[in-house]
Every structure is written in C-alpha cells, then in structure tokens.
VEXPASE-604694 format. One record per residue (C-alpha): residue in one letter; x, y, z. Coordinates in pm, 1 decimal. Each point is the difference from the previous one (the first is absolute). Example, Ala and Ser with C-alpha at 12.3 -4.5 7.8 and 13.67 -1.06 7.14 Angstrom:
2
<site><lumlum>A</lumlum><X>1230.0</X><Y>-450.0</Y><Z>780.0</Z></site>
<site><lumlum>S</lumlum><X>137.0</X><Y>344.0</Y><Z>-66.0</Z></site>
END
This chain:
115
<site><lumlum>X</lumlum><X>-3072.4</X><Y>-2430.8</Y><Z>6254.8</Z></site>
<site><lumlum>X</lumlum><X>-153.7</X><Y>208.4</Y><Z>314.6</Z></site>
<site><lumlum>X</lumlum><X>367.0</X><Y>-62.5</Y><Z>147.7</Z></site>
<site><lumlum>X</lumlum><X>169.2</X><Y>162.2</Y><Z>-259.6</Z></site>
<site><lumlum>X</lumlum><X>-239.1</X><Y>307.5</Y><Z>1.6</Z></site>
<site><lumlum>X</lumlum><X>19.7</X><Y>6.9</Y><Z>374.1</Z></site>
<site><lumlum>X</lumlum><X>407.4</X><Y>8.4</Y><Z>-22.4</Z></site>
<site><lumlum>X</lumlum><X>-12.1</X><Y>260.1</Y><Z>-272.5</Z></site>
<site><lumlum>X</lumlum><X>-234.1</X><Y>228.6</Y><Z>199.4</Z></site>
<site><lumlum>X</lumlum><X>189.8</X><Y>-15.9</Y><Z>298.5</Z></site>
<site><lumlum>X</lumlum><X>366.4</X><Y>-21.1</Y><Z>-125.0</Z></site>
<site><lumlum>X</lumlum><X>-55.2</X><Y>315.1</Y><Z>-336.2</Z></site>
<site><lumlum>X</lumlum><X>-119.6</X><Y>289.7</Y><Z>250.1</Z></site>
<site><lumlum>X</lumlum><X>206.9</X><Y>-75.5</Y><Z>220.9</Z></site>
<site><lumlum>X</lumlum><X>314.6</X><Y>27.8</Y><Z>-218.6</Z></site>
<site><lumlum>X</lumlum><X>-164.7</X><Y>248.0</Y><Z>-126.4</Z></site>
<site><lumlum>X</lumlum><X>-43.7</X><Y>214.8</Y><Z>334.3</Z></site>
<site><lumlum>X</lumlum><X>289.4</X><Y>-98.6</Y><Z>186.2</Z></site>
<site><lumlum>X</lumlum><X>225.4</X><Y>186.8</Y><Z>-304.3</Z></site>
<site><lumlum>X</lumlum><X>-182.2</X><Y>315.3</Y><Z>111.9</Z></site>
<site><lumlum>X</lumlum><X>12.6</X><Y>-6.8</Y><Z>393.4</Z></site>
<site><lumlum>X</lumlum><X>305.8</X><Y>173.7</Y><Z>107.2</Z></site>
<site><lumlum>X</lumlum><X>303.0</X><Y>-173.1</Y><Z>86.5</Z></site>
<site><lumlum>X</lumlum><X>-92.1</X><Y>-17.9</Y><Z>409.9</Z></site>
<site><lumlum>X</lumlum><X>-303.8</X><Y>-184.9</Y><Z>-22.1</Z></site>
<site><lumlum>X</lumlum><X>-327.9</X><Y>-91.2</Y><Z>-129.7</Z></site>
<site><lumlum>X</lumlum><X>-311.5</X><Y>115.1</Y><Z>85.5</Z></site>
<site><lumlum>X</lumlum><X>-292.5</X><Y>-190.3</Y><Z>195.8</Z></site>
<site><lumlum>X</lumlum><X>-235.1</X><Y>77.0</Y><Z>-281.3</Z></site>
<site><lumlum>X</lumlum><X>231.7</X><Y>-165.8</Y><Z>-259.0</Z></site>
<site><lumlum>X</lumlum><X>50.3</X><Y>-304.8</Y><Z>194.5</Z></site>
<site><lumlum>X</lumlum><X>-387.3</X><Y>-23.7</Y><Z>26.1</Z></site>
<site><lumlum>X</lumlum><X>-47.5</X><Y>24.8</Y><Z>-339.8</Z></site>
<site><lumlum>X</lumlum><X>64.2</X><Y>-342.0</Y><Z>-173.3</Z></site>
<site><lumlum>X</lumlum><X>-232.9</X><Y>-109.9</Y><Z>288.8</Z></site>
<site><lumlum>X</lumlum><X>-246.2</X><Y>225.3</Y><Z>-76.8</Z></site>
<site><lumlum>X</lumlum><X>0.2</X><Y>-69.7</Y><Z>-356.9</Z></site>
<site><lumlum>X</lumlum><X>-25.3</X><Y>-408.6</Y><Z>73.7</Z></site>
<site><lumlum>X</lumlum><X>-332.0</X><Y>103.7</Y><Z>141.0</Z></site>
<site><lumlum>X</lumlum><X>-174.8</X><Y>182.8</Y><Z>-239.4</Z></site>
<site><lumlum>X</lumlum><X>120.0</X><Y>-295.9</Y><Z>-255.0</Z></site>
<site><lumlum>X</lumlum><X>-169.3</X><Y>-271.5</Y><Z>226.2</Z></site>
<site><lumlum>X</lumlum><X>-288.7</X><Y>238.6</Y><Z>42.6</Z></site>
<site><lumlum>X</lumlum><X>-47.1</X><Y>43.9</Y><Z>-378.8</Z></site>
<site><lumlum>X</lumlum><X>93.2</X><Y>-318.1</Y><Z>-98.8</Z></site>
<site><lumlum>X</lumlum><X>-163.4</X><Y>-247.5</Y><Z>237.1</Z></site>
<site><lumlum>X</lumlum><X>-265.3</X><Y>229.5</Y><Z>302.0</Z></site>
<site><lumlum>X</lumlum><X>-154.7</X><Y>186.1</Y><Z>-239.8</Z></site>
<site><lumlum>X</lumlum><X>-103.1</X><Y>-295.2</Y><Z>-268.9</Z></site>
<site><lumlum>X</lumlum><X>-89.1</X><Y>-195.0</Y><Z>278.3</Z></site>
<site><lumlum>X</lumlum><X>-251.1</X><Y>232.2</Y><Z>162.2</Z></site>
<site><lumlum>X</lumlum><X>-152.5</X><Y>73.6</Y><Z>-322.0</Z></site>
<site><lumlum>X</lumlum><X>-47.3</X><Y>-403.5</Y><Z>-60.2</Z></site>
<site><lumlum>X</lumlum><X>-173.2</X><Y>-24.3</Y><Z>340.8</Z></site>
<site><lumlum>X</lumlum><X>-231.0</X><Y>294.9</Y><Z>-39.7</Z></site>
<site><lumlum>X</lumlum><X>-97.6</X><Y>-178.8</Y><Z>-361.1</Z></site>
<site><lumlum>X</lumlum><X>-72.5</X><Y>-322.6</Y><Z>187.3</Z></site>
<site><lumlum>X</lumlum><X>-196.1</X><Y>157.3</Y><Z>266.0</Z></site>
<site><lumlum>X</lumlum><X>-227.2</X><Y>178.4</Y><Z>-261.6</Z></site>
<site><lumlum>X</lumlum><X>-72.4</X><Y>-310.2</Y><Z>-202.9</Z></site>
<site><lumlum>X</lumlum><X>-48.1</X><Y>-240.1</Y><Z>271.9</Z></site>
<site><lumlum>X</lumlum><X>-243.5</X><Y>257.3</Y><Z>160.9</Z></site>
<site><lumlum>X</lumlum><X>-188.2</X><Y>16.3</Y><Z>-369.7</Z></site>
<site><lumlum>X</lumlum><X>-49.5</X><Y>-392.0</Y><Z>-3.8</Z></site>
<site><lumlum>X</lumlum><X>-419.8</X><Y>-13.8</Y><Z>-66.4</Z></site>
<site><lumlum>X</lumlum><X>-195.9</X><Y>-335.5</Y><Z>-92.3</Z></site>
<site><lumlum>X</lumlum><X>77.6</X><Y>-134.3</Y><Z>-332.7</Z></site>
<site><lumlum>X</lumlum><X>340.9</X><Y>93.7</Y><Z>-67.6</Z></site>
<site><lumlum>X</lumlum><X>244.7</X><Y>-219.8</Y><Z>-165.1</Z></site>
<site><lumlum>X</lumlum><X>286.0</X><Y>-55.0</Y><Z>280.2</Z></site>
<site><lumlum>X</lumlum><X>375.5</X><Y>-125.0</Y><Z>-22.8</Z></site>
<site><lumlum>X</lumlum><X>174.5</X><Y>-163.6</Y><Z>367.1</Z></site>
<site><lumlum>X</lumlum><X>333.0</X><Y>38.1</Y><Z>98.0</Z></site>
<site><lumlum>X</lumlum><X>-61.5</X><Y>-418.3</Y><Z>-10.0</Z></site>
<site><lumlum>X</lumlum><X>-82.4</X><Y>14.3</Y><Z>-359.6</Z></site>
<site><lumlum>X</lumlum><X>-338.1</X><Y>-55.1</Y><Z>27.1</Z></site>
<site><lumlum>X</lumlum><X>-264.3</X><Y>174.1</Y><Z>-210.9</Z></site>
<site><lumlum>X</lumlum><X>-393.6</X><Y>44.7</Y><Z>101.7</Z></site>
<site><lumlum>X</lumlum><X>-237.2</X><Y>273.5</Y><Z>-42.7</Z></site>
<site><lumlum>X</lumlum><X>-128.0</X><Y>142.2</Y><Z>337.9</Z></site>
<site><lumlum>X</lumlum><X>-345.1</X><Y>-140.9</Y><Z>116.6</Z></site>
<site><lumlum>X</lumlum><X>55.3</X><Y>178.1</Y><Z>390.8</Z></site>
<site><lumlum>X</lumlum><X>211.5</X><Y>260.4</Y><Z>154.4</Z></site>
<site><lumlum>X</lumlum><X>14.0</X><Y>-2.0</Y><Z>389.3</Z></site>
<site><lumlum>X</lumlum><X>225.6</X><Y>194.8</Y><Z>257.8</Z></site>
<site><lumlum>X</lumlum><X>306.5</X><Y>-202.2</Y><Z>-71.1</Z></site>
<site><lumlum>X</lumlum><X>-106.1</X><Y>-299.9</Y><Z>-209.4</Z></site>
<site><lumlum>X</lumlum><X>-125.0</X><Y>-31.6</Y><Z>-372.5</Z></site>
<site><lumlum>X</lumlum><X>-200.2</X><Y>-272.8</Y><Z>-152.4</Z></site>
<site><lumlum>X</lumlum><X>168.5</X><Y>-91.9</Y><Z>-353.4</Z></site>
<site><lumlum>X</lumlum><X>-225.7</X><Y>-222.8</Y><Z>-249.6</Z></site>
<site><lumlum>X</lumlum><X>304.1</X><Y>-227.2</Y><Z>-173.0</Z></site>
<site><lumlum>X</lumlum><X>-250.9</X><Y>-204.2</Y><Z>-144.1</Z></site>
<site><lumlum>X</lumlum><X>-311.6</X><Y>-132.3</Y><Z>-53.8</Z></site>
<site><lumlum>X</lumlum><X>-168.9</X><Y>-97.8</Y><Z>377.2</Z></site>
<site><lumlum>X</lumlum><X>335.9</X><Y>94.9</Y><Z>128.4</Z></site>
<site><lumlum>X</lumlum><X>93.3</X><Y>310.2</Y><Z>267.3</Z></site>
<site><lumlum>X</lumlum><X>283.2</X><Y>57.1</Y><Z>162.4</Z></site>
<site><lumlum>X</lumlum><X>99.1</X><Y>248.6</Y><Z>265.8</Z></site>
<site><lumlum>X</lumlum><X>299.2</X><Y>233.5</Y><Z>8.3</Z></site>
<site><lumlum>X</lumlum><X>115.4</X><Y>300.2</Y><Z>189.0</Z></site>
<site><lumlum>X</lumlum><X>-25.3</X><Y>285.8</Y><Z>-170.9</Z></site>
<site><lumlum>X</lumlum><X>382.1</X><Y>52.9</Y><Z>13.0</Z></site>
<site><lumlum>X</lumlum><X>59.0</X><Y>-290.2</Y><Z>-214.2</Z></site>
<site><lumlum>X</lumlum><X>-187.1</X><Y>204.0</Y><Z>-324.1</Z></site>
<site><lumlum>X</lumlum><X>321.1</X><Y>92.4</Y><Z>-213.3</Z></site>
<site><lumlum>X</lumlum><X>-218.3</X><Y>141.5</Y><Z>-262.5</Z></site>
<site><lumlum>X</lumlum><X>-360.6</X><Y>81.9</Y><Z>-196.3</Z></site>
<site><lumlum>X</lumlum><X>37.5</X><Y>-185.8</Y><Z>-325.8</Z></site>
<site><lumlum>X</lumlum><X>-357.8</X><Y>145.4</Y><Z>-139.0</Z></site>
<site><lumlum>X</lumlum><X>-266.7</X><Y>231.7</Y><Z>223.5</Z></site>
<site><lumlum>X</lumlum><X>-329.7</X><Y>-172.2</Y><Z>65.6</Z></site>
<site><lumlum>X</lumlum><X>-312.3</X><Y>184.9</Y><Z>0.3</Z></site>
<site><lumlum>X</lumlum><X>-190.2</X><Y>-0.4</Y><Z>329.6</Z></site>
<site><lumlum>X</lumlum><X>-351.3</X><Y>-257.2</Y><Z>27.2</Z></site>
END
C-alpha cells in the first residue's frame, strides 16, 4: 500500500510538471520535487509518530513510583516494590521479586500510591 502511494506521489507531479516546462528542458527544481515530496511523506508518516512514541515512553518510564501496577515487554505483570538507576523490583507474587531493567516496562496498567 505505501508502494502505491510512493509511485503515485512521484509519478502524478511529475506528469503533471513536465507538461508545463518548456519544450528545451526541465528545471532542477522540478526534478527535485517528487524527491522532496517522498520526504515530507516519510517524515509525516513514519519520523514524526515515532518521535512522539519515544517522548511518551520516556515520560512514563521516568513517572514509575512504588506501587504501581506494571506490564513487561515479557508479559509479565507485578506491581513495583523498588525503583533503582536502571533496575526495578516487580512483586509477581506472593514471596516472589524479580528484577528487570527499566526498559523492559511496556506499560502502567493501574498507578500505585506511594508508602
């Protein structure tokens, strides 16, 4: 599907502006174009929702606090007994801790209330 938008962005303007270039030539600007245009659609498309996942991720991971109700990228879920630099202490279970890195958090399921 991103192939056939690509194609149509590229191949309709330049139809388009190589009908109104005089007969000797085209211009360097209209040659640039389709390339241009690919740009902005990768941009838009894929950069831009990207960068706006990360800087969601960043915020919540930096929010973790004691007693909130975590999801893994593993598929493990524990509420948060210890945050260090790196590492966090999940409770799984009763008697049972685990470590992770703080990377592997995908999500908050519910916030905890600090002891």
């Amino acid at each position: 599907m991103v192939t056939l938008w690509i194609g149509l962005v590229i191949f309709i303007p330049s139809l388009l502006l190589a009908q109104q270039t005089p007969a000797g030539g085209s211009s360097f600007l209209v040659s640039l174009l389709p390339l241009i245009l690919i740009f902005v659609i990768f941009y838009v498309i894929l950069i831009l929702p990207q960068s706006r996942y990360e800087k969601k991720r960043k915020e919540m991971l930096a929010a973790l606090k004691k007693g909130d109700k975590v999801s893994t990228t593993g598929g493990i879920i524990g509420v948060i007994q210890k945050i260090e630099e790196n590492i966090v202490t999940l409770k799984i279970a009763e008697n049972v801790n685990i470590k992770v890195e703080k990377q592997a958090i995908k999500g908050v399921l519910e916030k905890g209330e600090e002891e």
